[in-house]
C-alpha positions in Angstrom: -69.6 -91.0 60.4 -67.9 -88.0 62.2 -65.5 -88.0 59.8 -67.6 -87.6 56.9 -69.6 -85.1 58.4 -66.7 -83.0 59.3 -65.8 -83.5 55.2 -69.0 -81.9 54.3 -69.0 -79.0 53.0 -71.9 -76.3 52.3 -71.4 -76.3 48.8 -71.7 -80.1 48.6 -74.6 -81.9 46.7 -77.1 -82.7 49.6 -79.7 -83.4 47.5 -80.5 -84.5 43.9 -84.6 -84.3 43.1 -86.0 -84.9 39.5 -88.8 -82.0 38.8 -92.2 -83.3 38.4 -92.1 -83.3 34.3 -95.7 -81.6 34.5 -94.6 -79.3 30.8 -91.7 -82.2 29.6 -89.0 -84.4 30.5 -87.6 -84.4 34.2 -84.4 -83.1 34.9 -82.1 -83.7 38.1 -81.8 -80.4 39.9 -78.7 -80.5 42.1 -79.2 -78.8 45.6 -76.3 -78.3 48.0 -76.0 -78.2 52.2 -76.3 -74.4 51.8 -79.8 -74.2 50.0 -81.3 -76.5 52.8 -80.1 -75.1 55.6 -80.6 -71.3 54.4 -84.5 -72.1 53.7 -84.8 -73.3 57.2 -82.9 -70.2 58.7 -85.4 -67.9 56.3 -88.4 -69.6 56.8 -87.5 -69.4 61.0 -87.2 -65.7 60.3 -90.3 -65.1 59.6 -91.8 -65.6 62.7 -94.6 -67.7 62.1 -93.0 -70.9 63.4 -92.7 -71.5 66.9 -91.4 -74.0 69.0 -94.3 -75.1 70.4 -96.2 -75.9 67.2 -97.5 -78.9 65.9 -97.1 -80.1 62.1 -99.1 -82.4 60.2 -97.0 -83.4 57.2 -98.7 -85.3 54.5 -96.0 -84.1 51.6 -93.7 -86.8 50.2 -90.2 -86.4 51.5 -89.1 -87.1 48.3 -90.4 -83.6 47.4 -88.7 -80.1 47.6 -91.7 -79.3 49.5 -91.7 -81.8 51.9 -88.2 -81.3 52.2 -88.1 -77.9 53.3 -90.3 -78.0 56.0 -88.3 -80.9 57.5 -85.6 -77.7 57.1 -87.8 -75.9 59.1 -88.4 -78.1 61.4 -84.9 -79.0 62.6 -84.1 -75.2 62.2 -87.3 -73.9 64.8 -87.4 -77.1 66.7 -91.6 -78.0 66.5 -92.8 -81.1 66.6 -93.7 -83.2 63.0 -96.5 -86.3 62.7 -95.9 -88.2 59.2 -98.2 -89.6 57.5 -97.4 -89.6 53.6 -101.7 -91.2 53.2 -103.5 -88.2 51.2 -106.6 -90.4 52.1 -106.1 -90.0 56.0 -105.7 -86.1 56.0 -109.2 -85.7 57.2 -108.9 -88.5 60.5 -105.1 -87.0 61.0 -106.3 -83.7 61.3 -108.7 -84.5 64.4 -106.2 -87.3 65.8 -102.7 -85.0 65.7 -104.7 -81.7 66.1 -102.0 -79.5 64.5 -101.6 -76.1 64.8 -99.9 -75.6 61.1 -100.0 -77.8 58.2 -98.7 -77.4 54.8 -100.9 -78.4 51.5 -101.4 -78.2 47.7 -104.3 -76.5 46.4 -106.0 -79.7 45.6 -106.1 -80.5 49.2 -107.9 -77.2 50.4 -110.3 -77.5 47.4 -111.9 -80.7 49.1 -111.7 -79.5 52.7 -113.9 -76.5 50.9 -115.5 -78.5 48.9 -116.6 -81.3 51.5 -117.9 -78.5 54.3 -119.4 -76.8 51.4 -121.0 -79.6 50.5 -122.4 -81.1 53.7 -124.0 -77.8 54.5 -125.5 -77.5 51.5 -127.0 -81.5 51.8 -128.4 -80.7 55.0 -130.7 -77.3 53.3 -133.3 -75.1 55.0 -132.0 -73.0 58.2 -128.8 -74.8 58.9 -127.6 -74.0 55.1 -128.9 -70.5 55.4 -126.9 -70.0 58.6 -123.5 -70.9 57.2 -124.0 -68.8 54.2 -124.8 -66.1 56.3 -121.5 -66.8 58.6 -119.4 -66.7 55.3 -121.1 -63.2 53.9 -120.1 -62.1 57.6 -116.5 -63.8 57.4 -115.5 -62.5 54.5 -116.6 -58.4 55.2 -115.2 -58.5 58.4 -111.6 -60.3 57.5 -111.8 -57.9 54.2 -112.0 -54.9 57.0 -109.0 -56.5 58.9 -106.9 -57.1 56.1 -107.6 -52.9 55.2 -106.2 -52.2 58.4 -109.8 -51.2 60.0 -110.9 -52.0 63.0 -114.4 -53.8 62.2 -117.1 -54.5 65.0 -116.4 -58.2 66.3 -120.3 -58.7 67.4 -121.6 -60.4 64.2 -118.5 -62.1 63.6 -118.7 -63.5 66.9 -121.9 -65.6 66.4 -120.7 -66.5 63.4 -117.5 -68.0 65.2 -120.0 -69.7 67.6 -122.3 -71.0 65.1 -120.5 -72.0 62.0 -116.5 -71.4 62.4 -116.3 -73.1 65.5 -117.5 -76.3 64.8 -115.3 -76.1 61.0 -111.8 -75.7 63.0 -112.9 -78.2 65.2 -113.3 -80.9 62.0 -109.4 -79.8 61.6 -108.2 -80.9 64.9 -109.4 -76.9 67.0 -105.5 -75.6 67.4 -104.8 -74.6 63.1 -103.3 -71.4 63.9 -102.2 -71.2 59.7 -102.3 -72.9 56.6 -99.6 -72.8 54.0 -99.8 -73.3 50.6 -97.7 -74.2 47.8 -96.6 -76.5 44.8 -99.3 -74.7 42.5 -101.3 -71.6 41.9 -104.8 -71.3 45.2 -107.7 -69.8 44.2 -108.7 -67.1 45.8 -112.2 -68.0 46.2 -110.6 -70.7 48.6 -107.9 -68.3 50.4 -111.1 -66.0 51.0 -113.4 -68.7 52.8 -110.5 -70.4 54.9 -109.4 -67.1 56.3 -113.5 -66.1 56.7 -113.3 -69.1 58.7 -110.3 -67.6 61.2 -107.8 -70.2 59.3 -105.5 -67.9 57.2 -103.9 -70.3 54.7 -100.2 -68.8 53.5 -99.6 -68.7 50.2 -95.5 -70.1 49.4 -94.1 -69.8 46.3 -90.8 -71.0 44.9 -90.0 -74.4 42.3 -87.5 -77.1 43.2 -85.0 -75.3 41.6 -84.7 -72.8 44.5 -85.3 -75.0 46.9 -89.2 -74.9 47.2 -89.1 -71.6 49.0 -88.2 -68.2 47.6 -91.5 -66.5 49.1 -94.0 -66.8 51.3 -97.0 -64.5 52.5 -97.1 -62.7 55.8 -100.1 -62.6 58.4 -99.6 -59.0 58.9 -100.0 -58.0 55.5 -102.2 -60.8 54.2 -102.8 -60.8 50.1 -104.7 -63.6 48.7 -102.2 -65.1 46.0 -99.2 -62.4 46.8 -96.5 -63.7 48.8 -93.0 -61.8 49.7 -89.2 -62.8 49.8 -87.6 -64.3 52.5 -84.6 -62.6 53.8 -81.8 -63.1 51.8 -83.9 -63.9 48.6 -84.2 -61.1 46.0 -86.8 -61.3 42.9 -87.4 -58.6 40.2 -89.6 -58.9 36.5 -87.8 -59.3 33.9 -88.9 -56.6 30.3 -91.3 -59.5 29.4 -92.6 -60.6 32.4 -91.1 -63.0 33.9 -90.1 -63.7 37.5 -86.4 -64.2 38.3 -84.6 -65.1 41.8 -81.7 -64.6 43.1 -80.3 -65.9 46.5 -78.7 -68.7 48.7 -81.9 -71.2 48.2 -80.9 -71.4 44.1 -79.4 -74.8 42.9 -76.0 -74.8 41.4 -77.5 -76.3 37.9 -79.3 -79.2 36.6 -77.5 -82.4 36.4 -75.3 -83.3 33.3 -77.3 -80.8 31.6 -75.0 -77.7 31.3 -77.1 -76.5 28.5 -80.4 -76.8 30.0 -78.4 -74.8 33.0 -77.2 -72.2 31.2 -81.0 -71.4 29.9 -81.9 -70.6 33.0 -78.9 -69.5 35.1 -78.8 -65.6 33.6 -75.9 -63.2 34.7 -75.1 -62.5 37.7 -76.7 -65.8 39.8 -80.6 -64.7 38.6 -82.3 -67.9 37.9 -85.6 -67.4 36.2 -88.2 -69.4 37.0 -90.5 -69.7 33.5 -93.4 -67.7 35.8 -94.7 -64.9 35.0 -96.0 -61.6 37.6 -96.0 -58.8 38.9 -94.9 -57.1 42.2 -97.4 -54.7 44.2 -96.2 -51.4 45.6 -95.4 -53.2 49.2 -93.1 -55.7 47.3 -95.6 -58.5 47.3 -95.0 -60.8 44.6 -98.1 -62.4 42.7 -98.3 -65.0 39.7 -100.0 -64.5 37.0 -99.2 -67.8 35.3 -96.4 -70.2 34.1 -94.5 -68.8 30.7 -94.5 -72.1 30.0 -98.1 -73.1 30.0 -98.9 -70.2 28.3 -101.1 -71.3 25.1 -102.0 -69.4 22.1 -105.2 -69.7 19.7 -105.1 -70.5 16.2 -106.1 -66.7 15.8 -103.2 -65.6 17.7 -104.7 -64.7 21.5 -102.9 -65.9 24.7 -104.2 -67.9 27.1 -103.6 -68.4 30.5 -105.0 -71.9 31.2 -103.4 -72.7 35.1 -105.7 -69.7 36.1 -108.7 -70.8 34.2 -109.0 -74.2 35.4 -108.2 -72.5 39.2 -110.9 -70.5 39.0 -113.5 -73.1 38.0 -112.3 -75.3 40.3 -113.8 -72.5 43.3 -116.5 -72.5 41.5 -117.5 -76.1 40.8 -118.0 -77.8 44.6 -118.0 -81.4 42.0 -114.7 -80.6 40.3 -111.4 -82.6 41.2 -109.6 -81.3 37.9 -109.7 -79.5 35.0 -107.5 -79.3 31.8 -108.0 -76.4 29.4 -107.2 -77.5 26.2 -106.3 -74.8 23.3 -102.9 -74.8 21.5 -103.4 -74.1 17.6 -107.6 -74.2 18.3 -109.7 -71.9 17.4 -111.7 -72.2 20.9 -110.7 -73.7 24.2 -112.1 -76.9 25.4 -111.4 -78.7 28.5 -111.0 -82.2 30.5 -112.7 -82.2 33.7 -112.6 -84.9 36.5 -114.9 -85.1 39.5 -114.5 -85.4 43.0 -115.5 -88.9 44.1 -116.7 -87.8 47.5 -118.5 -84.8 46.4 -120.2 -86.7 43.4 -121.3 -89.1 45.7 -123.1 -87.0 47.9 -124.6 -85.0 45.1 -125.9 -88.4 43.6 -127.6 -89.3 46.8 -129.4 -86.0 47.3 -130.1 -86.1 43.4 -132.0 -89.8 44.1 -129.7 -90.9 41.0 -127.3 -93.9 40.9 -124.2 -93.5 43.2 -121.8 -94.9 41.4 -119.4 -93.1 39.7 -119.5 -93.9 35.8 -123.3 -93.6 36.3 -123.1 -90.2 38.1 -120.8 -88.7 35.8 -122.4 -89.4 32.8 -125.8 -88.2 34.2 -127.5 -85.4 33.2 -128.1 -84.0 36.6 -124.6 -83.6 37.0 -123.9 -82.8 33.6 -126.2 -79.8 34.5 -124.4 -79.1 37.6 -121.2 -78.7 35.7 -122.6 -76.9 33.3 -123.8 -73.9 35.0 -119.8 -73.7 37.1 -118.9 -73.5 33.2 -121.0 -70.6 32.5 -120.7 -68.4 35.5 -117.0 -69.6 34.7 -117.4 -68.0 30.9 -119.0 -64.8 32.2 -115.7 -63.3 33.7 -113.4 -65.0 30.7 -112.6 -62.6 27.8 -114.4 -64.5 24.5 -111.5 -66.1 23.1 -110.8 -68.0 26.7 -114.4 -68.9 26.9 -114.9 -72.9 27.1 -116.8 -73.7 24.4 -117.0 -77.8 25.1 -116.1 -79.8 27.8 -116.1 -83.7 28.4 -116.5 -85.0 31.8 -114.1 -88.2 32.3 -115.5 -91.4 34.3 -112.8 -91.7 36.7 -110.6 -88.8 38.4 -106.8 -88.4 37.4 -104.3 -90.4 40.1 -100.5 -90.7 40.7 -100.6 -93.9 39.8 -102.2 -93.5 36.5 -99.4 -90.9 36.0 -102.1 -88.1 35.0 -100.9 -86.4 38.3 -97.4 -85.6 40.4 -96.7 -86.6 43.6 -97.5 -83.4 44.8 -101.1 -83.5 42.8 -100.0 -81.4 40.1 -101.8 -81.8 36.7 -99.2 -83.6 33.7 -100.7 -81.3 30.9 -98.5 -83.2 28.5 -99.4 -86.6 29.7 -103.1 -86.0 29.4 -103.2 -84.2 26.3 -101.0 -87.2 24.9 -103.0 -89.7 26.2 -106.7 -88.1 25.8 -105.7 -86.7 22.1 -108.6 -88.5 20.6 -111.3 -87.4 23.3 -110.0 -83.7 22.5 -109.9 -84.1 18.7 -113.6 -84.9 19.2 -114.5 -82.0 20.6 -112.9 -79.7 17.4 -115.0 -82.2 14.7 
């Protein structure tokens, strides 16, 4: 063993992971020693590790996400409790009482969505009080983050009344959040940092080892993030984001040409994202080049930060899928959230079960209205114009979703062709 260890070098394969497929066919992205054990060096740079923190990690290890925070890990030296159950999240949370924990969008949409919706189920003063604590939350954090010193009295019984008993549903010691894998909505950034939990935003693909950015406390943007040391990024003339640095793989397996389309000159790898970068060198997204659809009357749509948005806005919705390559409108798939239908159905008085809730028109209502106020920001040709509501939610298993809860947009559009051909008839 000490033998082979000593044979290792940094420029040796450590790892070999198969990107999620989400827009086509997987390909083996080949990671060496060096990309690993920079990202936990990086990330440890930041300062927003400590020793003495506790981390709830739910993300498979299988994942370049999950992997680098085992990086970080043995880099800082914090403690980690494992437990790869999505389902047990909530009970972990109050069991392990963490002080960080790392999580896709998906996941912080149903903490949001579950508090949301238990406050609104219980109505009259209570509700009234935690809308109030959020109005407060939000203008007093929105001071902070301007660099003003706001008055802490208002905000304080709203700590004591609302906030207080939320962290405490997440174990009482969440010092951050961090977020990655896919794009957060800023509705949901807004309301966990209202709350005195700051979630993190991280940005980086598998191909550069999960981590090329990641956003700072100190100068806290809701979907900007910033290099870590030693990474550089810069916009390409049409758009697009492109990295350089230590955390990049050395190419995708046995697939020089697939390599060479995205290894440019001079080690800049570039990453099929598009953005932008802010006069403090913040980097945000403003979607994936990839995913970029286009109207049978020629307009470009962005459909990652559609279906974002209405997810923030619908407390039902699990998923969405915007659907509008070659149309001449958008449409969209969209899956509810078991727990939150069920709770709807019950203060609704209509069946519980999920088929019968779905196809209701109570909920059909409810949706609905999240489409319009949705449609009211959108420019006309992004408008959704119809939308089906599925009777079950997308899973792993059924291979609608990654590992990491990513949406296949090819998978579904392949294998709900007929359901969207309806909707252009």
């Amino acid at each position: 063993m000490t033998a082979a260890v000593d044979a290792t070098g940094p420029d040796d394969l450590a790892t070999l992971i198969y990107t999620s497929g989400t827009t086509g066919r997987p390909k083996g992205v080949e990671l060496p020693h060096r990309c690993w054990t920079y990202e936990g060096m990086a990330i440890e740079s930041v300062g927003i590790l400590r020793t003495d923190d506790v981390q709830l990690l739910w993300l498979p290890l299988a994942h370049s996400f999950g992997k680098v925070l085992t990086s970080a890990q043995l880099q800082v030296g914090f403690l980690t409790a494992v437990d790869g159950r999505v389902d047990k999240i909530a009970s972990n949370l109050l069991e392990i009482r963490p002080t960080f924990m790392a999580g896709v969008p998906r996941v912080f949409e149903k903490i949001y969505g579950g508090v949301a919706a238990h406050a609104t189920a219980e109505g009259g003063l209570k509700a009234k009080i935690f809308e109030w604590a959020f109005v407060v939350g939000k203008r007093y954090q929105a001071e902070v983050m301007a660099g003003r010193k706001p008055s802490g009295i208002k905000q304080a019984l709203a700590e004591r009344l609302v906030f207080s008993t939320i962290k405490e549903r997440m174990g009482g010691r969440i010092r951050y959040f961090l977020s990655g894998s896919a794009a957060l909505a800023p509705e949901i950034a807004e309301w966990f940092n209202a709350a005195g939990m700051p979630i993190l935003e991280g940005y980086g693909l598998t191909e550069t080892s999960a981590a090329s950015c990641v956003g700072r406390p100190e100068r806290l943007r809701f979907g900007a993030f910033e290099p870590l040391a030693g990474t550089e990024v810069r916009i390409a003339d049409d758009g697009e984001i492109l990295v350089r640095g230590p955390g990049v793989m050395r190419g995708y397996r046995n697939l020089p040409e697939h390599t060479a389309e995205v290894m440019l000159a001079d080690g800049w790898f570039a990453t099929g994202d598009v953005g932008e970068i802010d006069d403090l060198g913040r980097i945000r997204i403003t979607d994936r080049k990839k995913d970029m659809a286009k109207t049978s009357g020629g307009k470009y749509i962005a459909p990652s930060a559609i279906e974002s948005e209405f997810k923030a806005l619908c407390p039902l919705a699990s998923n969405m899928v915007v659907h509008v390559e070659g149309r001449n409108f958008a449409s969209a798939l969209i899956t509810l959230d078991p727990d939150a239908l069920t709770k709807f159905a019950v203060a609704a008085g209509i069946p519980t079960d999920f088929a019968s809730a779905a196809s209701s028109v109570e909920v059909r209502a409810s949706v609905q209205s999240a489409v319009d106020v949705l449609n009211a920001g959108l420019n006309r040709w992004e408008a959704i114009k119809k939308f089906a509501i599925l009777d079950h939610d997308f899973t792993i298993e059924g291979g609608e979703l990654t590992p990491s809860l990513k949406v296949k947009r090819s998978v579904i559009e392949t294998q709900y062709a007929d359901l969207l051909n309806s909707m252009y008839r």
